[in-house]
OpenMM code with the backbone's topology and positions (N, CA, C; nanometers):
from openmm import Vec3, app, unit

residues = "UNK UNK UNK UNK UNK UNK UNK UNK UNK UNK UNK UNK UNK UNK UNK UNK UNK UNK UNK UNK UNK UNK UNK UNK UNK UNK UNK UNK UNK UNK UNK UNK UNK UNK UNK UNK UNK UNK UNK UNK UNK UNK UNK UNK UNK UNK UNK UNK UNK UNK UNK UNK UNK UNK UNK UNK UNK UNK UNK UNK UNK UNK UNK UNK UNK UNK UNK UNK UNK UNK UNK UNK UNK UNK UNK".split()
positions = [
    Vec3(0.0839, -0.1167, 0.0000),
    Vec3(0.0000, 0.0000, 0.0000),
    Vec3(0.0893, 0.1242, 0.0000),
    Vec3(0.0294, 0.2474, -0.0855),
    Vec3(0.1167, 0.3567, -0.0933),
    Vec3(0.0235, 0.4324, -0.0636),
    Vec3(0.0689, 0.5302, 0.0278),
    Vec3(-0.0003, 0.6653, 0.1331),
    Vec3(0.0520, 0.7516, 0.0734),
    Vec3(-0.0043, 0.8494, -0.0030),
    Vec3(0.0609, 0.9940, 0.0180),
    Vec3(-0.0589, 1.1013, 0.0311),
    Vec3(0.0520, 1.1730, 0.1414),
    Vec3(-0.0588, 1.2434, 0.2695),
    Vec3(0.0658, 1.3578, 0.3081),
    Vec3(0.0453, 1.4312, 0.3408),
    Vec3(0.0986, 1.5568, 0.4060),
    Vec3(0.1259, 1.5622, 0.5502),
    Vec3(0.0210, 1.5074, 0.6095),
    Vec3(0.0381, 1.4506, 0.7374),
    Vec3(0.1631, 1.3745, 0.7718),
    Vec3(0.1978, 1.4068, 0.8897),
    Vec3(0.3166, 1.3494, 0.9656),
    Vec3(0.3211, 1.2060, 1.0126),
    Vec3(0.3554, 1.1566, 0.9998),
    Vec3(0.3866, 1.0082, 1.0491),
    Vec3(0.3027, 0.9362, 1.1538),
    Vec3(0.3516, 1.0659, 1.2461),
    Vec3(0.3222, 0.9950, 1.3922),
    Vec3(0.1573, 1.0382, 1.4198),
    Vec3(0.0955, 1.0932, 1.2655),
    Vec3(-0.0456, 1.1052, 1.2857),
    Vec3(-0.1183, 0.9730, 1.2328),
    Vec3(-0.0398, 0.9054, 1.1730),
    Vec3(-0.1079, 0.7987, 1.0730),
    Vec3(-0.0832, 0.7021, 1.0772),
    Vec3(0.0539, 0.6537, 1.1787),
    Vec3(0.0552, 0.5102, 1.2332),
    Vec3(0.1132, 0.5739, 1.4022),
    Vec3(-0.0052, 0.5439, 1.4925),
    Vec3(-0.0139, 0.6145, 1.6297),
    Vec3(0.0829, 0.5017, 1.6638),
    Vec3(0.1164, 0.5696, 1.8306),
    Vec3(0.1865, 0.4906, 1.8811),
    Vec3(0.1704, 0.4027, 1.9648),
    Vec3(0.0683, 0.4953, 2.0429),
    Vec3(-0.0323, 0.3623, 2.1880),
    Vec3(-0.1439, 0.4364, 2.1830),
    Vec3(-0.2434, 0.4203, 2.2167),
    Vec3(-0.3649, 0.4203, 2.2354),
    Vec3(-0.3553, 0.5022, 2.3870),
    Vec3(-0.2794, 0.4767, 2.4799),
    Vec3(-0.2521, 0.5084, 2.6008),
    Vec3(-0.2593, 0.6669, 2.5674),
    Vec3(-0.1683, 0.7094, 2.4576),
    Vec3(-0.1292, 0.8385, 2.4142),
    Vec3(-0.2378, 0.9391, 2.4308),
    Vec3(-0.3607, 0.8892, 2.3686),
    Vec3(-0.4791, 0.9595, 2.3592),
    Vec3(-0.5599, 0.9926, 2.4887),
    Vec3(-0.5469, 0.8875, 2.5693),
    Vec3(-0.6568, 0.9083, 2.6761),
    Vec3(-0.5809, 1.0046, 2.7761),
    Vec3(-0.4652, 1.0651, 2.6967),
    Vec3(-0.4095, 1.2070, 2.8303),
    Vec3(-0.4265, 1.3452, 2.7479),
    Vec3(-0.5194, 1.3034, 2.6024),
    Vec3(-0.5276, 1.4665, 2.5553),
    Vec3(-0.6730, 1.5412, 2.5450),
    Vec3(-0.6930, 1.5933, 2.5442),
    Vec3(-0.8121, 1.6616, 2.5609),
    Vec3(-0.8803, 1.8069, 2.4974),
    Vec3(-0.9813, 1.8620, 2.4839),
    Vec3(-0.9909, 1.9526, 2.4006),
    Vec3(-1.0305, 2.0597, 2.5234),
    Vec3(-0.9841, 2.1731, 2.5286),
    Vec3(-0.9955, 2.2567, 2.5986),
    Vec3(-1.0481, 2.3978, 2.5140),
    Vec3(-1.0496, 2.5012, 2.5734),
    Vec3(-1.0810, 2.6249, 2.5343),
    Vec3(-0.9804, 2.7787, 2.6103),
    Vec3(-0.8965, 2.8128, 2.5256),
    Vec3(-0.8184, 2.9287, 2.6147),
    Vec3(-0.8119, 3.0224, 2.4912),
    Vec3(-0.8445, 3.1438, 2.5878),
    Vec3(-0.8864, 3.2664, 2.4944),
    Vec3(-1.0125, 3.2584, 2.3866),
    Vec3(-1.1084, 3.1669, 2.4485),
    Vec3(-1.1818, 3.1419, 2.3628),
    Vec3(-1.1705, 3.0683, 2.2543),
    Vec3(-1.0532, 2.9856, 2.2662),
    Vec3(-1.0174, 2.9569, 2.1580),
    Vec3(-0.9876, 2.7886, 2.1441),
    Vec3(-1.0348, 2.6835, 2.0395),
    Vec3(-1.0416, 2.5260, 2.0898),
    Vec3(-0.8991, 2.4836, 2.0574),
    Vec3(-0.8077, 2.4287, 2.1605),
    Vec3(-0.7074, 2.3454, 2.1433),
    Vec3(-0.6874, 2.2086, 2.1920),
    Vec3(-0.6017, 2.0959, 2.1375),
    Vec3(-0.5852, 1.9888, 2.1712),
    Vec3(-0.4889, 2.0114, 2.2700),
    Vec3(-0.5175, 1.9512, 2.4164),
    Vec3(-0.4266, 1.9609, 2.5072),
    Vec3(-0.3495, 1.8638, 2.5487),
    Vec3(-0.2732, 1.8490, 2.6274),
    Vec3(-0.2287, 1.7644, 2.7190),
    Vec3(-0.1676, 1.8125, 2.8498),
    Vec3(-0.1858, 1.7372, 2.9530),
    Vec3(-0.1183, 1.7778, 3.0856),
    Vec3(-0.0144, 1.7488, 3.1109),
    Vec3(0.0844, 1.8554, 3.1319),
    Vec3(0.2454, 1.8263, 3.1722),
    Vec3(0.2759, 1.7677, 3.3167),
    Vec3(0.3597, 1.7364, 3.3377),
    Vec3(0.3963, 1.7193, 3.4176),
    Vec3(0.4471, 1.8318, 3.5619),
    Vec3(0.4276, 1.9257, 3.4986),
    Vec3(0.4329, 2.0832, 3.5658),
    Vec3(0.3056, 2.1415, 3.6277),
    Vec3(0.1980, 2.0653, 3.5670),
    Vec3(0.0504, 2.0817, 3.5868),
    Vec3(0.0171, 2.1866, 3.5296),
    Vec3(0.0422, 2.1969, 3.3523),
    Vec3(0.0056, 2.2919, 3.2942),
    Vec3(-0.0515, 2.2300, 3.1749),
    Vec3(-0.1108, 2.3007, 3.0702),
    Vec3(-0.1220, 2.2433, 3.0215),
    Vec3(-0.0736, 2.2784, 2.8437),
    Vec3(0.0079, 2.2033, 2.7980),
    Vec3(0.0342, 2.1924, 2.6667),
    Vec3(0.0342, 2.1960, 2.5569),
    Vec3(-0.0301, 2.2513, 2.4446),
    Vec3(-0.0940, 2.2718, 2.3214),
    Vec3(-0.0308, 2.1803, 2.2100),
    Vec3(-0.1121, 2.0461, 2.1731),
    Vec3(-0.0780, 1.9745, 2.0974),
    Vec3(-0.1041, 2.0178, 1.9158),
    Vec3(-0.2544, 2.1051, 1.9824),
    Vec3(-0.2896, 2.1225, 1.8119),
    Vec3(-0.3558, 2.2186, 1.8357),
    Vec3(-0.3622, 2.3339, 1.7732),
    Vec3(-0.4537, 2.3988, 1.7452),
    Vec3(-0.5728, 2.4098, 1.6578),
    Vec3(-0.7053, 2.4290, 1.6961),
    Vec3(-0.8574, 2.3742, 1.6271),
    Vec3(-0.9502, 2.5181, 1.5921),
    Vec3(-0.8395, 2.5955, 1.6306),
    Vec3(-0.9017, 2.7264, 1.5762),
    Vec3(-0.9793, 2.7237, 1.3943),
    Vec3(-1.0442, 2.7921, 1.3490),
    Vec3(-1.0815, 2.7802, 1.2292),
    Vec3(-1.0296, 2.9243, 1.1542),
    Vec3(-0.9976, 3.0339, 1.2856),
    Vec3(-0.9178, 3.1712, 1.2107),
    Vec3(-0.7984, 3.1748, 1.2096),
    Vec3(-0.7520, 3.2226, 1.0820),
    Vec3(-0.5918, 3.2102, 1.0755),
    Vec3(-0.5132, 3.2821, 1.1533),
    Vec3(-0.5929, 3.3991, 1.1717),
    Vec3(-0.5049, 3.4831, 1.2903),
    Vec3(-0.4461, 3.3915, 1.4142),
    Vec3(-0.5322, 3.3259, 1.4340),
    Vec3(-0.5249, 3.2346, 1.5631),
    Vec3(-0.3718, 3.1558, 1.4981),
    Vec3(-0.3238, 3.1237, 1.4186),
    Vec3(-0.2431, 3.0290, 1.4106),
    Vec3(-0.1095, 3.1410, 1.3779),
    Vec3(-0.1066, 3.2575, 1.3652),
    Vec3(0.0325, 3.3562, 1.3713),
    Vec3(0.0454, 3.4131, 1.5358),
    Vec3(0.0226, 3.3553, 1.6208),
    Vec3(-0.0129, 3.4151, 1.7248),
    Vec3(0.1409, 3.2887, 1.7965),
    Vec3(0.2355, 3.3258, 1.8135),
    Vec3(0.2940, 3.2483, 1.9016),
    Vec3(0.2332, 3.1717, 2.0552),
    Vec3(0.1977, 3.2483, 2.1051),
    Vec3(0.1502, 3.2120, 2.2421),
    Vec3(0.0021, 3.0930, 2.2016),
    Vec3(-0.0063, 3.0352, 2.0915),
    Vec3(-0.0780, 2.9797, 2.0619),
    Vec3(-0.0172, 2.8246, 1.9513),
    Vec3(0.1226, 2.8363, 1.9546),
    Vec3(0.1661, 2.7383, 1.8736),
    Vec3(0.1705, 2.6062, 1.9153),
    Vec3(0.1582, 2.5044, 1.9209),
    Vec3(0.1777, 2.3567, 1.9274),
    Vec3(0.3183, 2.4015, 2.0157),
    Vec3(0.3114, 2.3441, 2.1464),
    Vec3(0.4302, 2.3047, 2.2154),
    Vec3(0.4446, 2.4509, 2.3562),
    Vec3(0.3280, 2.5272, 2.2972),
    Vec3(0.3139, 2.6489, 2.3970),
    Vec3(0.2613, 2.6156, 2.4999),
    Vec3(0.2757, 2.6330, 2.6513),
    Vec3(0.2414, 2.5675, 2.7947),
    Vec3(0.1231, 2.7265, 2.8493),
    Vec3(0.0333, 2.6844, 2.9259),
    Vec3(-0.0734, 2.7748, 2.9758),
    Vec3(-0.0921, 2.6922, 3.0840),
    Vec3(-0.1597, 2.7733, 3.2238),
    Vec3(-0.1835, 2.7037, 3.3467),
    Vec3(-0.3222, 2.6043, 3.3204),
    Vec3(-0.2851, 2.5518, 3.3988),
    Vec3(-0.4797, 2.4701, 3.3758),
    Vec3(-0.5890, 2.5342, 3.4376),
    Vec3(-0.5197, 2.6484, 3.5424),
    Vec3(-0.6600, 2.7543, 3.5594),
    Vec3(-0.6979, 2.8382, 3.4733),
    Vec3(-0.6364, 2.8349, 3.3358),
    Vec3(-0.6423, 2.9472, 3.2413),
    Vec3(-0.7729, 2.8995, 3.1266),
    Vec3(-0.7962, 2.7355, 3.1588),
    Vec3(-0.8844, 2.6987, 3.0240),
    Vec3(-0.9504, 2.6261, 3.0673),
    Vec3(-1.1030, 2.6507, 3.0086),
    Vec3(-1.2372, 2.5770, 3.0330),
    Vec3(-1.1890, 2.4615, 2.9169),
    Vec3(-1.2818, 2.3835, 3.0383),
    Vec3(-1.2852, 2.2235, 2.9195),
    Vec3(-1.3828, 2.2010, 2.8101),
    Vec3(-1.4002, 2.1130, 2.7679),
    Vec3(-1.5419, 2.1347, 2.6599),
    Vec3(-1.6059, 2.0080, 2.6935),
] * unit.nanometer
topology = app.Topology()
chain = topology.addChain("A")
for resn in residues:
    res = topology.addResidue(resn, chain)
    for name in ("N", "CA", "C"):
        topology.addAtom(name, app.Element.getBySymbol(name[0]), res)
């Protein structure tokens, strides 16, 4: 079988299943991201689910950017 996809690797053959049940969709600045909880007790920005592009030139909003967990409602 031949895949061609744009997507990254580690989106299209996962790694554990375990992986998933620590991420979550949150809301900060109004705004929907895929999270995860650090080990710092913050929380992590795996993906951003915004639909405005502004939202994605915004550093403080990039994949790998940390926010407190009092800062974002859950969904």
């Amino acid at each position: 079988m031949i895949l061609y996809t744009i997507m990254p690797e580690h989106f299209i053959f996962q790694v554990d299943s375990d992986e998933y049940t620590k991420q979550k969709v949150v809301y900060y600045d109004g705004i929907p991201f895929l999270v995860q909880e650090t080990e710092t007790k913050e929380w992590e920005i795996v993906r951003n689910l915004s639909t405005n592009p502004a939202h994605f030139l915004e550093q403080k909003y990039a994949p790998g950017a940390r926010f407190p967990l009092s800062m974002a409602a859950t969904s």
